[in-house]
C-alpha positions, 0 to 999 in steps of 0.5 A, a space after each residue: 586449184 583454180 582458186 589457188 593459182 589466182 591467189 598466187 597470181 594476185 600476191 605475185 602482181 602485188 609484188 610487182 607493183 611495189 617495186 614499181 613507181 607507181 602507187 600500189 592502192 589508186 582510189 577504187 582498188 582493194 588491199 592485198 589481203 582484201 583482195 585475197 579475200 575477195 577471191 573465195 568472198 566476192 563482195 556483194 552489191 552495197 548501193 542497189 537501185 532504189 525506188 527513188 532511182 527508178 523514179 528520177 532516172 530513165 527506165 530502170 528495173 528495181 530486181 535482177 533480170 538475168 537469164 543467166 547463171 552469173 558467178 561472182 567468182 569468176 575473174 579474168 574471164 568473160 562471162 555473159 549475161 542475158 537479159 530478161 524479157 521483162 527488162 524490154 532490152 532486145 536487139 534490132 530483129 526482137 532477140 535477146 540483149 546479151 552483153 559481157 562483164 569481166 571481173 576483177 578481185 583487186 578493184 571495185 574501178 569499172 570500165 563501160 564500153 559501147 561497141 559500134 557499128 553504124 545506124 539504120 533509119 529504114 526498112 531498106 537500110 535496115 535490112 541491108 545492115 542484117 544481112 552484110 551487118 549481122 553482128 550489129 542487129 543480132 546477138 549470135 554466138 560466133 560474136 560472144 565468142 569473138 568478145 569472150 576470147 579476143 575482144 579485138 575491137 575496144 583495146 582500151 577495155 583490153 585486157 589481154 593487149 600487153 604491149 606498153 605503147 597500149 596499156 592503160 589503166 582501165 584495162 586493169 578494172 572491171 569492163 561491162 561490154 555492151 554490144 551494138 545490136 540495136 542500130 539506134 546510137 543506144 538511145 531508142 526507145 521505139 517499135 516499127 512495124 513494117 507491115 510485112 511480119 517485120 519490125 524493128 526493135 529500136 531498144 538501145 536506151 532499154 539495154 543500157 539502162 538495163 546493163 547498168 541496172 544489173 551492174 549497180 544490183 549486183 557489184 560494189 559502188 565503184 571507186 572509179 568509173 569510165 564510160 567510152 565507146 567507138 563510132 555508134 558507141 561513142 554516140 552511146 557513151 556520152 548520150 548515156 554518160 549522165 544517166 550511168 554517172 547520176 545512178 552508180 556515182 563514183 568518186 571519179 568519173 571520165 568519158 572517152 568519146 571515139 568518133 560519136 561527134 555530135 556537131 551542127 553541121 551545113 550543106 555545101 552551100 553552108 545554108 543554115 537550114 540544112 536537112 540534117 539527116 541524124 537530127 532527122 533520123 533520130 526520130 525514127 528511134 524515138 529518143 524523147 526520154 533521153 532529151 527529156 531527162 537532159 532538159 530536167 537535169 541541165 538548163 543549157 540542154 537544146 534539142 535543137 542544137 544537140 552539140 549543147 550537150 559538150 556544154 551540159 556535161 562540162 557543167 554539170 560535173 566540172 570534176 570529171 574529165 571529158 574527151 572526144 577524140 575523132 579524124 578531120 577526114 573521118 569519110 564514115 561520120 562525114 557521109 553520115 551528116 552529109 547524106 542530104 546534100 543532093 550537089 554532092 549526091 550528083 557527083 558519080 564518082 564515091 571518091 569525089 563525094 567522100 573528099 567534098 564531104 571530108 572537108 566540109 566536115 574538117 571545116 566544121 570541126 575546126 570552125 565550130 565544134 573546136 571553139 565549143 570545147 575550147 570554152 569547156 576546161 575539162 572538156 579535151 580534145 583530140 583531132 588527127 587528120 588521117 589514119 589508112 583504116 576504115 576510112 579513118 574512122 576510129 582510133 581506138 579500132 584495132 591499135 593506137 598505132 598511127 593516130 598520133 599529132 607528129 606537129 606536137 609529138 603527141 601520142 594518142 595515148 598520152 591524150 588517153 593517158 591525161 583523162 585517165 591518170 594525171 589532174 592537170 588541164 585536159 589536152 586539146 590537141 588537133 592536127 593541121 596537116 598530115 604526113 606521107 607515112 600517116 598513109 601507110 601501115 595502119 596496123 601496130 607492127 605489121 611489115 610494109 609489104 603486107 599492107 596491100 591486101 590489107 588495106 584493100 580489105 579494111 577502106 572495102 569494109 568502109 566503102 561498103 558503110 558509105 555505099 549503105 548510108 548513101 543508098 538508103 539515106 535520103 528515104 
């Protein structure tokens, strides 16, 4: 019965789209009657990982190391996967790596979205994120059912979200959603024993490469391909993005980059050899394999100056189109690059701290981080100033609704809408100022006069990832 009622669903959207403008059959999707087909005959893997993709690529398994009793005919329904032991995936408190796929009968098209949630260095700051951070250090059931069901975090990889000022393309594909358990940006590859029947498993690049194992070992090479994630997952999608490209090669192939910004930024004192607290504390995570795997595929790669890799994946894959899009007054990614910097430390008030620190950080990103992308054709861009949720930190968290450049009368989702649909130049797009109303209701739809408790709840959730990172940040 069931089987049926996806058949008629399948024939009826078919019927849809033809009497829409829009191309019935886009690069990746199947025709109708494969389609059909594909629902009582799922279409096997066609371009496993070989030898010599174990051999050139960063840590790969050659066979399939699931746990989990995968059903390639289940589509439009969540289904989780969990990782083998002998895959070395795991999150931070050693537990097993699970994340969700979600599969589609018309499309061999494929969505990956890294989840976010900040980062841990230390045995303190660690601890306190696995206690008010759970989800991000532990795969537990109430957030398999949170991703399962609601998925309220990544709207770009949303299928469910129906209204038109959210709808894009890829919420027609098939989604790979990696959760953030591991609090290393995706890219660690180290074990520390804090000597108190503790440890912390940094293993972010082992459950990627294994995710995108499983993927290439079990579904269709895909036609198109999309690689995005917000915050922590942002870092993870572009640190991993040559890694995903180079192993599944698709025709086409994008990045959407939320707030992950790497950039080169100063103290207040704009001396040039500031302590920068994430080039540091990435060593802790032991991130040698991804640097080297950079400098073996691109000359233009320096670890010394990490925003080279804007310029390493501009050139290496001049087709694709590339994007970052971030807030100017992001106080979550402007604290975390500004840790060290003890004159602002000594201000006692949060406040004052977080304003100082925005407007370095807006400095930065207009007077260095701009002019890199500038230079880079299919490298866009997109730099609001203000959204009132989470500190403005992430556009793509809850809604796209107030992430817009009134100056240009630019929608964020005509900037998504560039990478993913049109061949044109790439928007760069950023946001001199920002209105009164860019203050106020920071959810799609929600009345005026329930912004108050709500508004106390989410800069609460803000505040309290400052309060993390300026307690145990400069250890």
């Amino acid at each position: 019965m069931k089987q049926l009622i996806l058949i008629c669903l399948t024939a009826l959207s078919f019927s849809v789209n033809s009497m829409s403008q829009k191309p019935d059959i886009d690069i990746g999707d199947y025709s109708l009657f494969q389609t059909l087909w594909n629902l009582q005959f799922p279409k096997n893997a066609n371009a496993k990982v070989t030898e010599y993709d174990k051999e050139r690529m960063l840590p790969l398994n050659l066979n399939d190391t699931s746990n989990s009793e995968y059903n390639p005919k289940t589509y439009g329904l969540w289904q989780t996967i969990e990782l083998a032991s002998e895959t070395g995936a795991s999150c931070l408190d050693g537990s097993t790596y699970k994340f969700q796929v979600l599969r589609r009968a018309r499309t061999s098209n494929i969505a990956f979205v890294f989840q976010g949630g900040g980062f841990c260095w230390n045995k303190q700051g660690c601890r306190t994120a696995k206690t008010l951070l759970t989800p991000f250090t532990h795969f537990d059931q109430a957030l398999e059912e949170i991703i399962r069901r609601v998925n309220p975090f990544s709207f770009p990889a949303n299928p469910s979200f129906i209204l038109p000022e959210h709808r894009i393309k890829t919420q027609d594909w098939n989604i790979v959603y990696l959760p953030y358990c591991s609090q290393d940006l995706f890219i660690g590859n180290s074990v520390i024993d804090d000597n108190e029947n503790e440890k912390r498993h940094y293993k972010g690049l082992q459950n990627a490469t294994s995710v995108v194992t499983w993927v290439k070992n079990n579904w269709q090479k895909p036609g198109q391909m999309l690689i995005t994630g917000s915050s922590a997952g942002g870092f993870g999608a572009i640190l991993n993005y040559m890694s995903f490209r180079e192993l599944l090669q698709p025709q086409k192939s994008y990045l959407l980059n939320d707030s992950g910004v790497i950039t080169n930024i100063t103290s207040q004192a704009l001396e040039d050899n500031y302590n920068d607290p994430i080039k540091n504390n990435l060593k802790i995570f032991n991130p040698d394999k991804v640097f080297t795997y950079f400098e073996n595929n691109s000359e233009s790669f320096e670890r010394k100056n990490l925003s080279s890799i804007y310029k390493v994946l501009s050139e290496k894959y001049p087709d694709d189109r590339l994007a970052l899009s971030a807030f100017k007054n992001d106080a979550i990614v402007s604290t975390m690059y500004l840790l060290n910097d003890h004159e602002i430390n000594r201000l006692p008030n949060q406040e004052d701290r977080i304003k100082i620190r925005n407007k370095l950080y807006k400095k930065n990103i207009e007077e260095h981080l701009i002019p890199i992308l500038d230079n880079l054709d299919n490298f866009g861009y997109y730099f609001p100033s203000y959204r009132n949720l989470i500190n403005s930190h992430t556009l793509n968290t809850i809604d796209f609704q107030n992430n817009n450049i009134e100056e240009s009368n630019i929608r964020y989702k005509d900037f998504i809408d560039n990478i993913l649909i049109e061949t044109g130049s790439m928007m760069k797009e950023q946001e001199m100022d920002y209105y009164d109303e860019d203050l106020t209701r920071p959810i799609y739809g929600v009345p005026a006069m329930l912004n108050v408790p709500f508004d106390i709840a989410n800069n609460l959730l803000g505040f309290n990832l400052i309060s993390i990172f300026e307690l145990y940040g400069d250890n």
